[in-house]
C-alpha positions as CSV (number, residue, x, y, z in Angstrom):
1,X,73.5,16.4,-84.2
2,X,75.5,16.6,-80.9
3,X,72.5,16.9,-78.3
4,X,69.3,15.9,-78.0
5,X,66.7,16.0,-75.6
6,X,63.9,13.7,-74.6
7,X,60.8,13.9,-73.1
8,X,57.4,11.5,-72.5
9,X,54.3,12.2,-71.4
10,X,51.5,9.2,-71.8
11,X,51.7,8.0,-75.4
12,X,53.6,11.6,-76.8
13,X,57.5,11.9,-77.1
14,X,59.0,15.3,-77.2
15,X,62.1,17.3,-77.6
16,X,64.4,18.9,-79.4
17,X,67.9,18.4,-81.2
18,X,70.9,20.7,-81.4
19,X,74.8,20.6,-83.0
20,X,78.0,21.4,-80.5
21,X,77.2,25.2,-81.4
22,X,73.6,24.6,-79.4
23,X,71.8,25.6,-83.1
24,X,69.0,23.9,-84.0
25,X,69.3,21.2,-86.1
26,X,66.3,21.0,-89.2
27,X,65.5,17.9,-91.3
28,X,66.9,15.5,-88.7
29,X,65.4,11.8,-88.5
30,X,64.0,11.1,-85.5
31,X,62.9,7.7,-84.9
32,X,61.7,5.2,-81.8
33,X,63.0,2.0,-81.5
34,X,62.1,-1.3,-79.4
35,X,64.2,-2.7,-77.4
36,X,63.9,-6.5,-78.1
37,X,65.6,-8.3,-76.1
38,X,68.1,-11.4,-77.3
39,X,67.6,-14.7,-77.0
40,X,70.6,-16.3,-76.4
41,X,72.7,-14.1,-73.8
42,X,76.1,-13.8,-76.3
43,X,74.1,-12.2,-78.6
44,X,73.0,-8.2,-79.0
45,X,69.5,-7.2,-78.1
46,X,67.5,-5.7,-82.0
47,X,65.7,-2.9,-82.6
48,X,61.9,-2.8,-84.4
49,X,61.3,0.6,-85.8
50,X,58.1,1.9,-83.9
51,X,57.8,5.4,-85.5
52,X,59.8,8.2,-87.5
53,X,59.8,12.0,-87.8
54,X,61.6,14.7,-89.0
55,X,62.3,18.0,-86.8
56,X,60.8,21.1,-87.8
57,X,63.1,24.9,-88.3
58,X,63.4,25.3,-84.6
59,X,65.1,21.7,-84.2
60,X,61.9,20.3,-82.1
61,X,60.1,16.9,-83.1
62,X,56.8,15.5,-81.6
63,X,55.8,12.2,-81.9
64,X,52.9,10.1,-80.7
65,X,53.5,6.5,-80.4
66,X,50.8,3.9,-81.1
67,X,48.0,3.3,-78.9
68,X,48.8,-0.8,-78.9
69,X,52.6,-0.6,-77.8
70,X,53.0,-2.2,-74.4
71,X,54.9,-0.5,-72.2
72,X,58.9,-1.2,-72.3
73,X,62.3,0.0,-72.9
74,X,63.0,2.0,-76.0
75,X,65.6,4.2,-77.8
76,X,65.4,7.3,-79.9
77,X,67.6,8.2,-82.3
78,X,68.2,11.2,-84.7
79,X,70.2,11.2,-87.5
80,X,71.3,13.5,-90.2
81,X,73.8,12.4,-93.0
82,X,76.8,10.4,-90.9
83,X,76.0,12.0,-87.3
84,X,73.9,10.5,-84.5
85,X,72.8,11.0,-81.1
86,X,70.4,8.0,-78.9
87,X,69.1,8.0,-75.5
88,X,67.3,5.2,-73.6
89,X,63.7,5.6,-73.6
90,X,61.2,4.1,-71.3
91,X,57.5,4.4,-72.0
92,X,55.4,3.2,-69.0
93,X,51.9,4.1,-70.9
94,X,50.6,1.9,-73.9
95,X,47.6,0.2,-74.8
């Protein structure tokens, strides 16, 4: 994947995921992380796998987070074989 697009909307994450020719890309992982923040400020914030789906034939996923994730910063990822795309995420809607 080259591109991918992201949007949230309450507790539902949209979008869709395309190569550098703009076709769609099918069978990609898509998957929401936390951002957890480190404890010590040398060391690199984690990631906790909140959900994971696969696009469909037209390259679009839909996901709906859980209804007891607090609000915070998050990143979504999709991956297929080596390649991978991520954008910052930040849900402002949880339980």
């Amino acid at each position: 994947p080259a591109r991918m697009t992201v949007a949230a909307r309450a507790r539902e994450v949209r979008g869709g995921v395309v190569d550098t020719l703009g076709h769609s890309v099918v069978g990609a992982f898509v998957t929401v992380y936390r951002v957890v923040p480190p404890v010590r400020r040398s060391a690199k914030p984690t990631f906790a796998t909140i959900k994971r789906v696969r696009t469909n034939a037209l390259g679009r996923y839909t996901l709906e987070v859980p209804a007891n994730l607090r609000p915070g910063n998050f990143r979504i990822v999709a991956r297929l074989g080596e390649s991978a795309v991520s954008r910052p995420l930040r849900l402002r809607v949880g339980g």
